[in-house]
N, C-alpha and C positions, 0 to 999 in steps of 0.2 A: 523415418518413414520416407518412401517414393513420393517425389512429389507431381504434379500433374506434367503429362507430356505432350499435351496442347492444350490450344488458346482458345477461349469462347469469346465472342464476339456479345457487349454488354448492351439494355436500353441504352447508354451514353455516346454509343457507336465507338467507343475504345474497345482494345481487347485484353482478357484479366491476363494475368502474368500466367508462363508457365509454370511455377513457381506457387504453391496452391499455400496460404497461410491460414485458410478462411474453414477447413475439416472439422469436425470433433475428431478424426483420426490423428490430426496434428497435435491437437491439444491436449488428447490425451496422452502423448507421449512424454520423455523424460525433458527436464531442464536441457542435457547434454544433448539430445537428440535434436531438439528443437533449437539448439542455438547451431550445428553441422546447415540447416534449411536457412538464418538466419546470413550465417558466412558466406553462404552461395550468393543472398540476396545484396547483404554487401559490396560482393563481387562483382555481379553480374546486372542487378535490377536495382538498385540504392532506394528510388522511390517506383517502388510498382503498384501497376492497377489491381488489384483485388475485385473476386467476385464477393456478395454479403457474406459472411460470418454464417455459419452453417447453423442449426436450431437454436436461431433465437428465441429469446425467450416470446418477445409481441414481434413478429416475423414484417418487416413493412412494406407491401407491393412494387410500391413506388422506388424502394430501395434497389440503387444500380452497383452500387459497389464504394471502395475506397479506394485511398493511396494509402500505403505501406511503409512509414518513414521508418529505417533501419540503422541508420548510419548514427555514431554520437555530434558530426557536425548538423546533421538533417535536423533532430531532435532539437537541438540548443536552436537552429533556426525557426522553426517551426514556435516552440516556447516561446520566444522573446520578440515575438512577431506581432503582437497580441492585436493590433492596429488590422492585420490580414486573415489571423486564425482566430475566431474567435471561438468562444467556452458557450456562450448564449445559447447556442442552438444543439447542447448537450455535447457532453465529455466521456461516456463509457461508449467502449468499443460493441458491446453486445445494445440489440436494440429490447431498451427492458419498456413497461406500462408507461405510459404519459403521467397519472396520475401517480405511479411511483417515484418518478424523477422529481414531481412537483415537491412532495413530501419528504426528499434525501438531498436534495443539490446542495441549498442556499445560492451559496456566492461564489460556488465551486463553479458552478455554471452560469456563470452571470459575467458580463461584460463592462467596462468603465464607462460613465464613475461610478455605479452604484455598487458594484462588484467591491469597488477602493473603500467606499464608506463606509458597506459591510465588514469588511474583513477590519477596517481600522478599529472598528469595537472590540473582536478577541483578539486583535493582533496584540493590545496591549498583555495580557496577560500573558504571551509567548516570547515575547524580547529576550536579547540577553541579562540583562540585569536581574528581570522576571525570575527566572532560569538559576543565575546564578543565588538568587534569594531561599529561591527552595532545595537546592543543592542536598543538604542536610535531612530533610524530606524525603529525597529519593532515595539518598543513603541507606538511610532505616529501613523502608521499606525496603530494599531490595536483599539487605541483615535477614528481614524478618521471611521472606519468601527464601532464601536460602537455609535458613533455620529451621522451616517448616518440613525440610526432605533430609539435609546433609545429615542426620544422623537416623534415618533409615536402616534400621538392623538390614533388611535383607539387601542392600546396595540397590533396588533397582526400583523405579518407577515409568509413570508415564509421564515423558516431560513438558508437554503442553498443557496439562490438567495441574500438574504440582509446581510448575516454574513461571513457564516460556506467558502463561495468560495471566499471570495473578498481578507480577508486577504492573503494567499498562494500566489494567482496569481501576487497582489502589490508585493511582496517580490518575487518571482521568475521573473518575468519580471524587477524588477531593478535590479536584481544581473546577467541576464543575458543579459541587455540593450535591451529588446524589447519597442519598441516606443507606447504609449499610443493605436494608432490606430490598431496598430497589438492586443492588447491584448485579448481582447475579441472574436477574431477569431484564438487565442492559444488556450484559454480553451476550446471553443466547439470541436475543434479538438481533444486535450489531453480527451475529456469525449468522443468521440465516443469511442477512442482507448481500452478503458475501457469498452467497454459497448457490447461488441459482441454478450453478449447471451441474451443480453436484446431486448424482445418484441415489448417495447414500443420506445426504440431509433433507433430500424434495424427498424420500420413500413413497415414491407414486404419486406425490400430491401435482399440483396443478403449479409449475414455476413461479407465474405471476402473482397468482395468487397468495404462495410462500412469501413473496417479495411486498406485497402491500399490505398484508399481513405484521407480520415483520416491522414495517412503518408504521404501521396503527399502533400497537403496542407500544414501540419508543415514542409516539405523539403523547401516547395517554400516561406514562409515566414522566415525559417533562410538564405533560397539564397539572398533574399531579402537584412536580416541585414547582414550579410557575406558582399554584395558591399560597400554595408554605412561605415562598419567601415573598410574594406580595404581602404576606403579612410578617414576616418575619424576615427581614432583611439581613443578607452577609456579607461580607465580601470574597465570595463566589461569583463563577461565570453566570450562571441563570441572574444572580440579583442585577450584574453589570450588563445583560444584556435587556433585561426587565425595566430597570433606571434607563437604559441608551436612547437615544432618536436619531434619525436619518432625515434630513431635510426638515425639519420640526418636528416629526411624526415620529412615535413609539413605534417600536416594533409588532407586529400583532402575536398572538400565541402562536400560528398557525409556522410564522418565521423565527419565531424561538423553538417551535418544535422540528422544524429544518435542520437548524445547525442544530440542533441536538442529533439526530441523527448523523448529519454527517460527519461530527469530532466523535461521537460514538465508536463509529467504525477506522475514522480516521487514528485517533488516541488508541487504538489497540493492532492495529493490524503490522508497524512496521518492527516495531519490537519484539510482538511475540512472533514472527515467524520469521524475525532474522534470528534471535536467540536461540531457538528452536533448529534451524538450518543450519547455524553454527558450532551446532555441537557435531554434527554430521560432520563437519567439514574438517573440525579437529582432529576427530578419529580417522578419517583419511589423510591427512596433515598432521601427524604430531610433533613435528619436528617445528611446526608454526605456534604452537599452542608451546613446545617448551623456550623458545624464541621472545615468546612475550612473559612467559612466566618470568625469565631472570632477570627483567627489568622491568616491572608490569607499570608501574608508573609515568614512567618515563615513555614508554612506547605504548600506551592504551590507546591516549588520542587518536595516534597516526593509523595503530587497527582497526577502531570501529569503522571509520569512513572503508575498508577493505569490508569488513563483515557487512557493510549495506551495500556494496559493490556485488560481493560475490552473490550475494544472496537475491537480489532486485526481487524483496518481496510485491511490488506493485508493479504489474509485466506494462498497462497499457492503458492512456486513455487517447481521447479524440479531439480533432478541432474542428472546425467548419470554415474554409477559405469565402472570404467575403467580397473577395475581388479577384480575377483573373493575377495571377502572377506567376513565377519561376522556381522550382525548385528541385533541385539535383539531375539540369538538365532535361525536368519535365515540366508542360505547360499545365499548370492545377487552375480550374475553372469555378468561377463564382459558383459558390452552394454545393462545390463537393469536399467528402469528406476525405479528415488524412487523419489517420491513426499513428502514436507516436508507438516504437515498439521496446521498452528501456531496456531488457535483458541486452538485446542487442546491441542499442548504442554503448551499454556496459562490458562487453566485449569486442568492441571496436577495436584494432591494432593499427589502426591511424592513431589514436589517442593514450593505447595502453601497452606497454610493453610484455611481450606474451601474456596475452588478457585473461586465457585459460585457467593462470597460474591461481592458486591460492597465496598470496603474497602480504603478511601483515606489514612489512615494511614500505610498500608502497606509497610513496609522494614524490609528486602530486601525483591526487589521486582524484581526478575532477568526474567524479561520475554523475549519472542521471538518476542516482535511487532517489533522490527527494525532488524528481522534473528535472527540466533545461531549462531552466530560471526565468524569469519574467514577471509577472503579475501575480500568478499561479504557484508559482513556487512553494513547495511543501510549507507552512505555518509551523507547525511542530516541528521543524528539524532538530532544533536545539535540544529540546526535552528528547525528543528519541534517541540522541545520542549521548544524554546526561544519564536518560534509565538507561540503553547497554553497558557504558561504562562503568556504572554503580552494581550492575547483575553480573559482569563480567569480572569486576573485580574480586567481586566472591564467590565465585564459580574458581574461577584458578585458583585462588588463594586458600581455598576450603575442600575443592571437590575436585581437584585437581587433575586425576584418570577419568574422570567422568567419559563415556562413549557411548554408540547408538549400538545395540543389540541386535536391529533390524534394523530394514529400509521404511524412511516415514511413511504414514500412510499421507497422500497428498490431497488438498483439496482439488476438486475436479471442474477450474475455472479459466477464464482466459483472463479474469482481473486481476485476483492475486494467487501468486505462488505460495499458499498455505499448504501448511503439516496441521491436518486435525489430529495426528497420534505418531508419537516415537518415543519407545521405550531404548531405556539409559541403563545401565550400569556405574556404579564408581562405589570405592571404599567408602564407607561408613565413615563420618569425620572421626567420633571416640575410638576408633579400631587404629587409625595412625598413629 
């Protein structure tokens, strides 16, 4: 897309970049598209002024605009700043409901220490060790979600309904003891949550509305397991977080139903639509996809960190400068905001050697797809890159031609870069 050819003059008395990020023209455009606007900004504006974000969903008067962090040095500064950018005064780039954000943040959006003491209750269950324990867990299941398609008489399905979502949700509803019956009415919840500016998921309805909605339902389904396991304890996350206290104090429901929404959406959103995006990326790369196949073992590792590179299923969140300070040569002013933008810092050629490329052998490969590290830093990374490796291994090894038929249909948002639909091909496993 053309991007703006002048500058407007903001309440802030700054003026927004020529360089317009803020459209639904933009956003509706492709990955590739939007990263040509992203290399200019690079180039030319590393941290620019932004006018607000174009139909928000709760639109806020008083809103003057943002800064634009583009660069992968910007990013990692901005993250690891945590002391000047803080999370407290909300993290999504779009302005959603008050009473939404209260019911989806947690500690996503909370500041130290209490930000620390929250996350120290499910950090345990995400460690290495954690990780390495269920290893054989993910195994299976991701046997079992390859089993369920690779012998498909007709070779072809839809890969986000039969692959790319089944694994995630298995593995986040055992880890956090949702009962079989509940789970399918987790995920459609966790996808509206996702989906605010999408067309085809709001069908007329009222965004916000969709969005607390959406919340109420994963409230009432953790109040649910909340009674079960007060009476019947596991060692699951709800029982671990049930048992926990913060400062002497229990947690209330209200904050078990938090993080339940936000590992909801969190626990399924980077697996299934990097896995999903990388089958796309095969079929225009085969020569990546048979590169890995003749030593799949030995070089899986070093891929996935590529397949969440290329992919930056999660484009963007925000921080709030708490003090006057410096950054990329611009002066950022107490109480405004600066949006991190990760496709772009993942395409940096300061950092990455033709970043364009699809490259599985790339190392290092220090990308932004799980943040610029700091306090905030993705929680799950281990496990999302335990299930790609596990779904990956049996996708080569099984379904090996597997390719996209079409172009995915995308979700239509500025948070994450989702495929709600791409239909696959590949040989039938019994037919080889």
């Amino acid at each position: 897309m053309s991007a703006q050819t002048e500058t407007t003059t903001s309440g802030s008395g700054r003026e927004y970049s020529a360089i317009d990020i803020s459209s639904r023209e933009f956003w509706d455009t492709t990955a590739e598209e939007r990263e040509e606007t992203f290399a200019r900004l690079r180039r030319e504006d590393p941290v620019s002024w932004q006018r607000p974000v174009e139909n928000a969903v709760a639109p806020d008067p008083d809103d003057v605009g943002y800064w634009a962090v583009v660069t992968h040095a910007d990013i990692t500064t901005v993250s690891t700043a945590n002391d000047v950018f803080v999370s407290g005064q909300g993290v999504l780039f779009d302005a959603l409901p008050p009473e939404f954000l209260e019911m989806t943040q947690s500690f996503m959006a909370m500041d130290n220490p209490r930000h620390n003491d929250l996350r120290k209750i499910v950090q345990k269950a995400f460690t290495p060790k954690q990780i390495r324990r269920i290893d054989e867990q993910v195994e299976q299941a991701a046997r079992e979600v390859v089993d369920s398609f690779a012998g498909e008489p007709s070779g072809e399905i839809e890969f986000v309904d039969r692959c790319a979502s089944r694994l995630p949700l298995r593995m986040f509803s055992a880890m956090f003891g949702v009962p079989e019956h509940l789970q399918e009415e987790t995920a459609s919840a966790a996808q509206e949550i996702v989906s605010w500016a999408d067309p085809e998921h709001l069908a007329g309805r009222d965004p916000s509305q969709v969005q607390v909605e959406a919340a109420q339902k994963l409230h009432a389904i953790a109040a649910e397991i909340i009674a079960e396991r007060r009476e019947n304890p596991t060692e699951d996350l709800f029982t671990g977080l049930i048992q926990a206290e913060v400062d002497g104090q229990s947690l209330t429901d209200a904050e078990i139903g938090a993080f339940f929404v936000l590992l909801s959406v969190a626990g399924n959103d980077t697996t299934k639509h990097t896995s999903t995006l990388t089958i796309k990326h095969f079929t225009e790369n085969p020569d990546q996809r048979d590169w890995l196949a003749a030593d799949l073992e030995e070089r899986l590792g070093t891929a996935v960190e590529e397949l969440i590179r290329y992919a930056t299923p999660v484009m963007t969140f925000r921080r709030t400068a708490v003090a006057d300070t410096e950054l990329g040569g611009r002066t950022i002013r107490e109480g405004e905001k600066v949006v991190m933008f990760y496709p772009s810092g993942n395409r940096d050629s300061d950092v990455f050697d033709d970043p364009g490329a699809f490259d599985l052998a790339r190392n290092p490969n220090p990308h932004v797809g799980f943040g610029g590290g700091g306090t905030h830093f993705c929680l799950g990374n281990q496990l999302a890159k335990t299930m790609l490796r596990a779904l990956f291994r049996q996708i080569v090894t099984r379904v090996p031609d597997i390719h996209v038929t079409a172009e995915p249909e995308l979700l239509g948002t500025n948070f994450i870069r989702g495929v709600k639909r791409q239909q696959v091909a590949f040989t039938p496993e019994q037919v080889r």
